[in-house]
N, C-alpha and C positions, 0 to 999 in steps of 0.2 A: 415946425419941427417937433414940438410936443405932440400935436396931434400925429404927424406920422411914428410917433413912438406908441402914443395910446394906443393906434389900430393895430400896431404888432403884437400889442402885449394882449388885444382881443382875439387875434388871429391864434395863438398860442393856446389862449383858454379853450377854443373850441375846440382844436385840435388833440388838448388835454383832453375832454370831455369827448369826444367821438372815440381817442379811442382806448378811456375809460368803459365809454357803451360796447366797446367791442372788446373788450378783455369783459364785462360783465354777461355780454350773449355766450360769448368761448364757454364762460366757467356757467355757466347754463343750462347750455347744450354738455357741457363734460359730466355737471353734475347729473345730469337727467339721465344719459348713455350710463352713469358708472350706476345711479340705481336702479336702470333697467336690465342691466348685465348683471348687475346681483340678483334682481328678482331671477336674470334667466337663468342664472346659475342654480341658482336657488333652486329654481324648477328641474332643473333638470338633473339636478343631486336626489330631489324627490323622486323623480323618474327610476332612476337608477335603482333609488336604496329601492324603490315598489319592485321594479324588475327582480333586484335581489330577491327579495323576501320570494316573491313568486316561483325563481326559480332553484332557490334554496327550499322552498314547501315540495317542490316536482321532483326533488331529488329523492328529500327526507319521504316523499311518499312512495316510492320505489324501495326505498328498505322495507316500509312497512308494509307493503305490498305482496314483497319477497316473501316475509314471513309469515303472512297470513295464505299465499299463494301452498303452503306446506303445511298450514295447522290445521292438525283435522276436528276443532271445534268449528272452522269456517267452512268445513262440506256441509254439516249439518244445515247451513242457511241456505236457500235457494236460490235467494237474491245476490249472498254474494259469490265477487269473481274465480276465488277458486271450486265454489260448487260448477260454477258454468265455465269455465275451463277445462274443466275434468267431463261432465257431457257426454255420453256418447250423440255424436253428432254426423246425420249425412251425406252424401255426396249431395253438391251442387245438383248434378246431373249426370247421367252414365256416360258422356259426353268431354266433362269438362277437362282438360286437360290440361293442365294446370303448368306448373314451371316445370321444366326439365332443370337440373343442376349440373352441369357440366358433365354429362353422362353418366350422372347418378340416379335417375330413373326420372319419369314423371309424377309430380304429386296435384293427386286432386282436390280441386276446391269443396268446399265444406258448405254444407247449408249451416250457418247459426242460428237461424230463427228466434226465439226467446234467450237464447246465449249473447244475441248481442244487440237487444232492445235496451235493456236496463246497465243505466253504466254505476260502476261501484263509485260512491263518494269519501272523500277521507276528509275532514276542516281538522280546525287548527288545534282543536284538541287530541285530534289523533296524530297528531306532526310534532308537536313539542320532545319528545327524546325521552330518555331516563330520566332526567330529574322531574321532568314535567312542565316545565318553562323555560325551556330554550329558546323559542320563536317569540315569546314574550322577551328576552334578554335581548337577544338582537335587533329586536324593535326599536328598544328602549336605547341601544346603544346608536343606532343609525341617527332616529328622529329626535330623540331626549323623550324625556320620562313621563311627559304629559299625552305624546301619541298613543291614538289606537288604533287597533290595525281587523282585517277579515281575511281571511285566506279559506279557499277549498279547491280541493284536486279533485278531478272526476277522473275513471277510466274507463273507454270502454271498447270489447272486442270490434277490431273493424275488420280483419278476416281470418281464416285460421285454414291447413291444409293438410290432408292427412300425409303422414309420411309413406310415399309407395316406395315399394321395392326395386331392384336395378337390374340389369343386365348376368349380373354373375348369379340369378336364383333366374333366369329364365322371364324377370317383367312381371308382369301382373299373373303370368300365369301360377307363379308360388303365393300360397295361401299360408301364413302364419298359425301353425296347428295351437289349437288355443285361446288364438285371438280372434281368426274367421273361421278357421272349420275346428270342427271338435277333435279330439284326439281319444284313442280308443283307447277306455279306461277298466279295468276290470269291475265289472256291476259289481263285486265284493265291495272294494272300494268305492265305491258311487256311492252305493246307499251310508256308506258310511259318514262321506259328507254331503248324503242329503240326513244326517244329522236319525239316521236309524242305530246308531251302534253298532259298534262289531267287537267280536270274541278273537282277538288273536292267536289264544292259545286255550287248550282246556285237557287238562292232565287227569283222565278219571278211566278204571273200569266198569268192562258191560255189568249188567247187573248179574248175570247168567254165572259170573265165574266164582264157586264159592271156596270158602278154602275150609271146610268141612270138604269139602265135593271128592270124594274116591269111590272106588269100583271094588270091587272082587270078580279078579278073571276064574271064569271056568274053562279048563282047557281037558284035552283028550287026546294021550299022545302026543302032545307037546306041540297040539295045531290047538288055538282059542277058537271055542265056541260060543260062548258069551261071557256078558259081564252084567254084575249084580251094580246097582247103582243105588248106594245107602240113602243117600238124601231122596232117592223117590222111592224107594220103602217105608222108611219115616212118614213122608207125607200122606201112603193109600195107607199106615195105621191108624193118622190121625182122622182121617175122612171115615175111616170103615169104626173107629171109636168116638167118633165125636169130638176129641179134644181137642178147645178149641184154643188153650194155648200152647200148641205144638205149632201153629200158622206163623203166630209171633216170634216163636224159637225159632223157626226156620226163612224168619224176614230178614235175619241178620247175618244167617248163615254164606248169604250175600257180602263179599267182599265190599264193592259200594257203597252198600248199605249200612253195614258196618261202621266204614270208615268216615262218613258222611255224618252217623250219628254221633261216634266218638269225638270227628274231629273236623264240627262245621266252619269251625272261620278257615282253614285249610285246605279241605278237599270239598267238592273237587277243585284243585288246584286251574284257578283263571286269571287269564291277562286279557282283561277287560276294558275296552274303551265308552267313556258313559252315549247315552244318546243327547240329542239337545246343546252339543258344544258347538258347534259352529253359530257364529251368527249371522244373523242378514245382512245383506247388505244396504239394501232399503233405506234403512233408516240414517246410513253412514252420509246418503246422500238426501235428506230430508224427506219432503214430500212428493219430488217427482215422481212421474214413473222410469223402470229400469225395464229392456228387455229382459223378459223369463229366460232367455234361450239365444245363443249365439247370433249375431245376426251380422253377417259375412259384410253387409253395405254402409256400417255402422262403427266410426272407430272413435274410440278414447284417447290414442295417442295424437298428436298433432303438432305442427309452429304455425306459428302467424304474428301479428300485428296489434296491438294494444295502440288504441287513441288517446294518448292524455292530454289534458287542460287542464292547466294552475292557474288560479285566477287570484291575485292579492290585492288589498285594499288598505292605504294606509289615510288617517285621519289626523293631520300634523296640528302639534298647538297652537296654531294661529286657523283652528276651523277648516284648512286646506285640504280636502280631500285629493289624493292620484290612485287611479287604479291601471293596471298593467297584468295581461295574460301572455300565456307561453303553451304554444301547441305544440305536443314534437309524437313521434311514434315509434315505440320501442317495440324490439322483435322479443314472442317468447316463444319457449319450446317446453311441452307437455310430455316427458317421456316415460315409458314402462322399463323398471328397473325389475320389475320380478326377472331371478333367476332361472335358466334355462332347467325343465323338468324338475319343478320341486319334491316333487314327488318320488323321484329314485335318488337312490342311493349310487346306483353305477344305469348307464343308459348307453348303450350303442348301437347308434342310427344306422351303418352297416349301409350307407345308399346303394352302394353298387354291389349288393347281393352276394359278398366274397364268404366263402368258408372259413371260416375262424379258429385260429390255432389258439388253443388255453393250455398246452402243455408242452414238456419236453425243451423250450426254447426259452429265454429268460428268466425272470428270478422268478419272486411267488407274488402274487399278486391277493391282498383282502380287504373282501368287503364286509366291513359291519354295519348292518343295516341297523341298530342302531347304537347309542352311548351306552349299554350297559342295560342291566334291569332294572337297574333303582334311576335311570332316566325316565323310564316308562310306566316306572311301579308307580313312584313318590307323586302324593298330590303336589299341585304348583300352588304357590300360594297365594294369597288374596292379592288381583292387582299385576301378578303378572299370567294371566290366561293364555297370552297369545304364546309364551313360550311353552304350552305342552309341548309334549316330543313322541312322535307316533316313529314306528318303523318303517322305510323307508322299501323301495320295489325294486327287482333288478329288471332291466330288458334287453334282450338278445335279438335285433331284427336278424332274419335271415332264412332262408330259405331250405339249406344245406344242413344236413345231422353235424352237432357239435358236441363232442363229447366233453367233459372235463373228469381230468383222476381227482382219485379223491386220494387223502395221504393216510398213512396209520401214525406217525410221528414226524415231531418237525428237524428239522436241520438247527443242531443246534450254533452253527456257522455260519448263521444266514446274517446279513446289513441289521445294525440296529436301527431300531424307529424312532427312537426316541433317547434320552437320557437314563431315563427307569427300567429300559428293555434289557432282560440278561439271558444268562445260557437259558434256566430252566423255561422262565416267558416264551424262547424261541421255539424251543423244544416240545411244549406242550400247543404252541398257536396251530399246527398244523397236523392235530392229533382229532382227526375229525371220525373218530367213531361212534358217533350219533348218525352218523349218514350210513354208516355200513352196518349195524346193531339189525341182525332182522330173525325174529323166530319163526318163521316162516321162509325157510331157506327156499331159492330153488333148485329143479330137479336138476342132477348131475347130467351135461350132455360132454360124453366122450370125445364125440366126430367134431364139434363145435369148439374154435379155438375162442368167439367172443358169442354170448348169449344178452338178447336183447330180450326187451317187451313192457313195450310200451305202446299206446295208440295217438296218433299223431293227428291235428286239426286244425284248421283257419280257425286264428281269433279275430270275430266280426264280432264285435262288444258294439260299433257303429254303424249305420250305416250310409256313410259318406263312403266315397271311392273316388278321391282327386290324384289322378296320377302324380307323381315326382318331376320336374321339367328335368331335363338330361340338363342344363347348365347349376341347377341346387345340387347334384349328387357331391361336389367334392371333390376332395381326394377319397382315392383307393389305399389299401394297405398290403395291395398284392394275392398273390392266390388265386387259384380256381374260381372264375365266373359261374354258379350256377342258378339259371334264370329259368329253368323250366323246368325246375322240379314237382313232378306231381302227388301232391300230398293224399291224393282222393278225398274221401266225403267225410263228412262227420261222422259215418258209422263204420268206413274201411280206415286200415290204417295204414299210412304209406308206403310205395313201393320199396324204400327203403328202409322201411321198418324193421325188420328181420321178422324171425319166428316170436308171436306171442307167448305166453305161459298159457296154457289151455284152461288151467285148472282157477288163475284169476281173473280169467275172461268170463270164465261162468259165475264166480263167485266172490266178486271183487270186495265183497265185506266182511273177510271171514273172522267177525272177531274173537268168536268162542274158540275157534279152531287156533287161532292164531296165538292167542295169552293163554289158554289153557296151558297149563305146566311153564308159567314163564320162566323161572330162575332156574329148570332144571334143562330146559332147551336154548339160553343163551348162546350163541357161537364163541365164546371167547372162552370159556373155561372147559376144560373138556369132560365127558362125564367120568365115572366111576370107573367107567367098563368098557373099553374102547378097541378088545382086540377082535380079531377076525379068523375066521377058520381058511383053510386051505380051500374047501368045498365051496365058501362064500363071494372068493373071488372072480368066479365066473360069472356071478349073480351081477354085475357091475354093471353089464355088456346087454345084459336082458331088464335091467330096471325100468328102463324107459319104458319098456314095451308089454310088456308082464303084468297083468294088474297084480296086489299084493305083493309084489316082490319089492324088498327095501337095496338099495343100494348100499354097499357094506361102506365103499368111503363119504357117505354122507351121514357117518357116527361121527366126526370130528371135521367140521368146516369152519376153517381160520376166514376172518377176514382179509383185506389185502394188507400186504406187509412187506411197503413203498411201490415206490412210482419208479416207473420207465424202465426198470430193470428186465426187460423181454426175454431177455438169454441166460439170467439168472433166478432160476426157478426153485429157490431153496427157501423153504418155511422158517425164517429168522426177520426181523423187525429191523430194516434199512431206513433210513432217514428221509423225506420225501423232498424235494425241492422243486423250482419253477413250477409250481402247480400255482391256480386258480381257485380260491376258498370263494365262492361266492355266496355262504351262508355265515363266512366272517370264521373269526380264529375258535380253532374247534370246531367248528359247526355250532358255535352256540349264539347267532345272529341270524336267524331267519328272518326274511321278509315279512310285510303284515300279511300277507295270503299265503307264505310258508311253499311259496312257489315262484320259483325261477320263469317269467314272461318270456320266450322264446324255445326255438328248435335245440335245447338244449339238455344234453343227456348226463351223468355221472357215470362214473365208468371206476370200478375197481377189480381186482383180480382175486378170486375164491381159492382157498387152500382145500384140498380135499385129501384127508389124511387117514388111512388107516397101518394098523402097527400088524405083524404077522410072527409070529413064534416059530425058529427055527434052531435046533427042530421042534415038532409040535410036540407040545408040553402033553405028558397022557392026560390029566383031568383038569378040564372038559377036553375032549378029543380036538386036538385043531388049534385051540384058543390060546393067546400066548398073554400070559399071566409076569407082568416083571416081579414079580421075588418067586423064591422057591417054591413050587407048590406040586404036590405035598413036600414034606419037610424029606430030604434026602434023596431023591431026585434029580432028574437033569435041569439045571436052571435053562431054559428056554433063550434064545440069544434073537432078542429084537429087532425084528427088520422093520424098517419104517417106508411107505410104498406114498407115494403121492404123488395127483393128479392136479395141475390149476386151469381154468378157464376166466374168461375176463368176463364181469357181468355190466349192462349197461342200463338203466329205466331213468326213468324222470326224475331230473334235478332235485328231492325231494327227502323227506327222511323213508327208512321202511319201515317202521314202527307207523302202523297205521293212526294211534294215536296223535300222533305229530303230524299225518298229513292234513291236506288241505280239504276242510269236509266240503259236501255241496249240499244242495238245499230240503233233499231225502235224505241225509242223515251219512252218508253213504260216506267214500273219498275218492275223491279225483285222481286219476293215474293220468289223464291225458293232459298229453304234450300239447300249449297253444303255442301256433307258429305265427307272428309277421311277420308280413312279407312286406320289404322295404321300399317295392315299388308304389306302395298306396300312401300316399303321405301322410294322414289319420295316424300311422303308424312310426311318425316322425316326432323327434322329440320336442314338448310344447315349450312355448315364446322363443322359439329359435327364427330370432327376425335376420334379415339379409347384413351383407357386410356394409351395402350404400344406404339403410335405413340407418346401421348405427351411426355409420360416420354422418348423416344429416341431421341426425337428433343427437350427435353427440354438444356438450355443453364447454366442452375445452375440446380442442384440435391439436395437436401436434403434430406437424409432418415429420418431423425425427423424433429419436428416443432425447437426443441432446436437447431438444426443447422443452422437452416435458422437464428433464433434470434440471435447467435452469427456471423453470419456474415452481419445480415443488415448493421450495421455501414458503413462498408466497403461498402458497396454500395449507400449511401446516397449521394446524392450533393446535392448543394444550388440553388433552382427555385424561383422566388417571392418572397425572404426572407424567405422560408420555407427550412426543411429538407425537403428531399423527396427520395423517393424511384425510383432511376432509373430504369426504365423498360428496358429490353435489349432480345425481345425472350420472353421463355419460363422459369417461374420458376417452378419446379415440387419439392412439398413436400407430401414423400409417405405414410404419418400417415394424423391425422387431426389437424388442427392448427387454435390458437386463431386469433381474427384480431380485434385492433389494436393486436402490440405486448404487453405483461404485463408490464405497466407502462404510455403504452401513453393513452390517450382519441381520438386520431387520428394519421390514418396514410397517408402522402400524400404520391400520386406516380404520376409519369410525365415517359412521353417517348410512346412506344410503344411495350405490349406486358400482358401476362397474369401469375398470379398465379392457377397453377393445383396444385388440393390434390387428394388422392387417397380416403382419408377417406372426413371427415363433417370440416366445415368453422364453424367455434365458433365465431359469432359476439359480439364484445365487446366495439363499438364504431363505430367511423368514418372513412370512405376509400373516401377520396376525391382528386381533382385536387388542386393545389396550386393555381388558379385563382378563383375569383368568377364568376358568370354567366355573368358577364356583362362583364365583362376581357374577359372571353374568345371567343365571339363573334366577337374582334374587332380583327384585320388583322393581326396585327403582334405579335400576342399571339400564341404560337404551341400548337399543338392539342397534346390531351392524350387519345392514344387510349388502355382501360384498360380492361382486363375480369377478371373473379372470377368463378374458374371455378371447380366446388365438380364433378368431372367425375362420381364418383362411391358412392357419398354420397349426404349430402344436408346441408342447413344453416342453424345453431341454432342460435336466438337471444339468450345470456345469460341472464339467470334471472337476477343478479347481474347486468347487464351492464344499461345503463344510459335510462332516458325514452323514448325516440326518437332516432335514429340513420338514418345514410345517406348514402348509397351508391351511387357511380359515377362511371357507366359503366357498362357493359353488364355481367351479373347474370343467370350462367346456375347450376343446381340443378340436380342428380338425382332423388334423394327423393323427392323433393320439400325444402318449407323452415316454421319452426316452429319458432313462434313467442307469448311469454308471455301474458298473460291476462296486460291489462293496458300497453302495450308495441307498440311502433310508427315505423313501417320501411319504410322512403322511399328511391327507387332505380331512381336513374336521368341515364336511360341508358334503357335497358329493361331486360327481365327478360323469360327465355326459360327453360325447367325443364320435365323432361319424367313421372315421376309419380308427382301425385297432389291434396294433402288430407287436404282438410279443415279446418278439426279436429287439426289439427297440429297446426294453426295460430289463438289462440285465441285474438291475438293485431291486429292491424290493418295495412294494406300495400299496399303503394302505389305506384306504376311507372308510371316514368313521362318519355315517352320516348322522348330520344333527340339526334335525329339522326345524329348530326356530330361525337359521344360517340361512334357509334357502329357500325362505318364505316373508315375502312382504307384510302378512295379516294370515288367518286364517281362514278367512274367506277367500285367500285370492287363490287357492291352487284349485281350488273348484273345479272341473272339466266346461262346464257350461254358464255359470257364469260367474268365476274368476276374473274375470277380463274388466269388468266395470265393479272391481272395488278398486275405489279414488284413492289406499293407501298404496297400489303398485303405482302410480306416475309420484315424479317428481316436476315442481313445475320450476322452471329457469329463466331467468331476465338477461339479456344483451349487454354486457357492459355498453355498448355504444346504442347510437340513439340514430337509430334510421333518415328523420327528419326532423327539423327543429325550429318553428317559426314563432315571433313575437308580434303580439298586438297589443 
């Protein structure tokens, strides 16, 4: 009995103890599994945080990326990515044909060659942030404070494609004037920026005219036989006596000369631009070489493919090294924000060869070529170079004679411009008697209701000749097609020319003849003596023909005195309205070559006045004297006879000193015509509407999208909102501006708004600084366009009296503007069709050339195209591919 109790109570013990041994394997194997699962957690919290860090450095290196992709201390490097992004770089192959975009054109692939050997590196000292130890902070926060870490991001190009053009310019067969074929630039100009100087103006007389200078007529019979001329008897005294300071006395007898000496910092009075201002471009992009000269297979702009690898390493305090990389591939795009035709102030491409109406139809239209003269006089001061401000060009393509009136006063009724603009401003803006001022009248013609003369020419300043595809022309603006107009040669002048002046064909320099007696042959004031005999009015009829015979109503010729008035032929001073100033208000905005580029003529109407005494007064027989003469007599009862003809010549002044000289000394009277079907002749960086929209950097298929995301793109300039420019915005409908709700929209940066459709103005687009801000040095420039690819600018009815634009304004259609409605553009303003009819308010540009130039290198003709300040470069918010290892 005892024993069978002992062996239970053994039975018991072992069974204690087995499964003792097996609750001690359980907590064993539990213990072992829970520090293995620590360590694996452990590891893989390491994992992580490394991953982080890695792909917290791939991010942080895309900021900094971004911002070096736009600094231009980093063009100067070779090595780095925004020098070799900017590249002009070639096709693959003439061959390659690269993606189509959904019927956006094909773009071809790029050779990169040395652009995409060497990849840019950024470590960890370049990643840390503003304060400078970010990436250290979050090290320290992941791991604790005893971890170290390595981090480096590489990038490098892995393909890039040039942006081709699309179907609505015709495919490949449209050539970007500018960027692949050159655009016909006035050799004035050229040399100017190939850094020769140019005189834009120079205010002096010949030497010849002295003001000692008179005669003594000898006459016989009251017919002259000669004239005694004092100053050259004077000088055969001083020759035939020796003296030899009578040479000196008669050095100064010289008007010129004179005034020169009296009054050197003055006369002769010049607007001078220095040589040596432009700089190279060379050096902008370090020591590569740059093509000298366009080279049409070779493009700057582009998008592609960036390869990045973030590679982190963290060293935790227990000696544990993890390291963890992140490949992914982000899209950039390289785009040219130079503004279309920097270079003019007004440009009208005219593709389809229409006849152009500048008068009678619309309000008034001016161009001030440029901000004033103390824009152009005043040195710039140290620091800001790039805003000098030259005078800007006008171009008329076209084929067809275009006249423009000129006005003697303005409307003082016309749309204000501005806030500052009043009656008398209105009134004097379109008082252009500098264009009509001429001592040198010409000959009266009777039988001739308009008197032309002028000689007409092809301007071939290139020679390229790349036809226009017929899908680039455009829109039209209506009018007469004329496409085979024959201009003849350089030495005839066109069929259409009319009758030249005979007497400036032979002697187109006349300047003794011409200044001689200036102040007493002005046409505005009339002389002393201005009546006419009975006998002399015959003489009218035979002037032309007669040598010596004077035309009697060519003693008092008014200039024109208003426009459009055809049926009201009365010598009184009308108010001029819808006219075209394209020398700007007054005529005191001339271009820098003081000449209108195109088939473009002036056109004003001549007063021709003489007074007749009836009945004739007896002393002098015939002559009608207004007060009594002699005293008791018949006062003489005034009849006043006048004849008008309309005069037409080259857009230009008549004051030979004001025109445009050439390279003998001489001045230019010929008319240069392009012709709109040679594309040379097209206005430059005027890229297609499927290049914008694939290089553009924000898309919006509506205008409501863009509105819901401006916010998002606003920051704080001057204490304004404003609108960051960054690129290309492309909105593919038409859209208001401002947006609905503001009165103004600022924008700062660099870069443009494209629409597909029309620009609905409804306010203000201006820079956050004022004009005087931003002139001075350490103000950044805002370089902005507004750019209707495929349409054109409505002023809104509704919208406010006056409005502003700041920056360069290109237009298909042109721009329509309300009756009683004010626009002016501070930039300038380029547009392919161009209808009068459109703009019954009135519009002005003021071109201001720091607005509508990237740098001063880039408006170059030849090689403008490769200064790296026209592209902007841009990064993908998303990330094409993204793989971890």
């Amino acid at each position: 009995m005892f024993h069978r109790n002992r062996c239970r109570r053994g039975n018991a013990f072992l069974i204690i103890i087995g499964i003792l041994a097996i609750i001690f394997v359980m907590a064993t194997f539990f213990i072992k599994g829970t520090v293995e699962e620590k360590h694996q957690t452990e590891r893989s919290q390491r994992v992580v945080q490394t991953q982080c860090l890695a792909e917290a450095a791939l991010e942080r290196a895309m900021g900094v990326l971004a911002r070096r992709l736009n600094d231009p201390r980093e063009w100067e490097k070779p090595d780095s990515l925004a020098n070799r992004i900017r590249r002009p770089l070639p096709r693959s192959s003439p061959t390659s044909g690269a993606e189509a975009q959904g019927g956006l054109g094909a773009n071809d692939l790029l050779n990169l060659g040395e652009a995409g050997e060497q990849p840019m590196v950024l470590r960890k000292e370049d990643l840390q942030g503003d304060n400078g130890r970010e990436l250290d902070e979050m090290v320290a926060f992941m791991a604790g404070p005893g971890a170290t870490y390595e981090v480096e991001v590489t990038a490098t190009l892995n393909r890039a494609f040039r942006i081709g053009p699309g179907p609505s310019v015709g495919g490949e067969d449209y050539k970007v004037p500018g960027v692949q074929i050159p655009w016909n630039c006035h050799p004035g100009v050229t040399e100017f920026l190939d850094n020769k100087g140019f005189v834009a103006l120079t205010l002096a007389l010949p030497e010849n005219i002295n003001w000692l200078g008179f005669s003594i007529p000898l006459e016989f019979a009251g017919v002259p036989v000669f004239d005694i001329d004092i100053i050259d008897v004077l000088q055969k005294f001083a020759s035939l006596t020796n003296f030899q300071g009578m040479s000196e006395i008669l050095n100064y007898v010289s008007i010129h000369r004179l005034l020169a000496r009296l009054f050197p910092s003055v006369y002769p009075y010049k607007i001078t631009f220095d040589k040596n201002i432009f700089p190279s471009v060379g050096p902008k992009f370090g020591s590569i070489n740059l093509p000298g000269d366009l080279d049409p297979d070779k493009f700057c702009e582009k998008f592609g493919y960036l390869e990045v690898q973030s590679k982190a390493t963290i060293t935790f305090p227990d000696r544990r090294a993890v390291t963890k990389a992140v490949v992914a591939t982000k899209e950039f795009k390289c785009v040219d924000v130079e503004p279309v035709a920097p270079l003019y102030s007004f440009f009208i491409a005219n593709f389809h060869d229409e006849i152009l109406i500048f008068n009678d139809i619309g309000g008034n239209l001016f161009i001030n070529n440029f901000a004033g003269l103390s824009a152009i006089k005043t040195a710039v001061p140290a620091g800001a170079e790039e805003k000098r401000e030259f005078p800007g060009l006008v171009r008329i393509n076209g084929t067809a004679r275009m006249p423009v009136n000129v006005g003697f006063i303005g409307n003082p009724f016309s749309p204000s411009l501005d806030a500052e603009d009043s009656f008398f401003h209105k009134l004097a803006r379109s008082a252009e008697w500098l264009l009509m001022l001429d001592v040198g009248l010409s000959k009266t013609l009777a039988s001739k209701e308009l008197y032309t003369s002028f000689k007409a020419e092809w301007a071939q300043y290139t020679t390229g000749r790349t036809n226009v595809p017929e899908a680039s022309m455009g829109s039209a603006a209506g009018g007469t097609v004329s496409n085979n107009t024959n201009l003849g040669g350089a030495d005839a002048p066109p069929a259409n020319a009319g009758p030249a002046d005979p007497e400036a064909a032979q002697n187109p320099n006349r300047m003794v003849e011409i200044l001689r007696g200036f102040a007493q042959r002005m046409n505005i004031v009339p002389p002393t003596s201005f009546g006419v005999t009975i006998f002399e009015l015959p003489l009218h009829l035979m002037a032309e023909h007669i040598p010596y015979v004077n035309d009697p109503f060519g003693k008092w010729e008014w200039p024109m005195m208003g426009v459009g008035f055809r049926l009201f032929r009365l010598p009184v001073p009308t108010p001029s309205s819808t006219v075209t100033h394209l020398f700007g208000s007054a005529a005191m905005f001339p271009t820098m070559t003081r000449e209108i580029e195109g088939f473009v003529l002036k056109q004003y109407r001549q007063w021709n006045l003489a007074v007749l005494s009836w009945p004739p007064a007896p002393i002098p027989v015939g002559k009608q004297i207004p007060i009594p003469w002699p005293p008791g007599l018949i006062l003489p009862f005034p009849l006043p006879l006048w004849h008008t003809h309309d005069i037409a010549n080259k857009y230009q002044y008549n004051l030979p000193p004001l025109q445009l000289p050439t390279a003998d000394g001489s001045y230019d009277t010929t008319v240069h015509v392009y012709d709109p079907k040679i594309l040379e002749n097209g206005p430059p960086n005027l890229y297609s509407i499927e290049q914008y929209a694939k290089k553009a950097t924000y898309y919006y298929p509506t205008a409501e999208d863009f509105y819901r995301d401006l916010p998002n793109r606003l920051v704080k300039e001057n204490g304004k909102d404003c609108l960051k420019l960054n690129g290309i915005t492309f909105i593919v409908d038409s859209v208001a501006l401002p947006p609905p709700g503001s009165a103004t929209l600022y924008v700062t940066g660099r870069g443009a708004i494209v629409t597909g459709g029309n620009v609905i103005i409804r306010g203000n687009l201006e820079d956050p600084y004022s004009d005087e801000e931003e002139r001075r040095p350490e103000t950044p420039r805002t370089v902005f366009s507004l750019i209707a690819r495929a349409g054109g600018l409505i002023y809104d009815l509704r919208g406010p009296p006056y409005a502003r634009i700041e920056g360069s304004v290109y237009t298909d259609k042109g721009i329509a503007v309300p009756q009683n409605k004010g626009l002016k553009i501070v930039g300038n303003w380029v547009t392919n069709a161009f209808s009068k009819s459109f703009a019954s308010g009135d519009i002005m540009v003021v071109y201001t050339a720091y607005k509508t130039r990237s740098s001063l290198c880039s408006v170059h003709p030849r090689t403008g195209v490769y200064d790296p300040e026209r592209y902007v470069v841009t990064l993908s918010p998303a990330w094409e591919s993204w793989r971890t290892l």
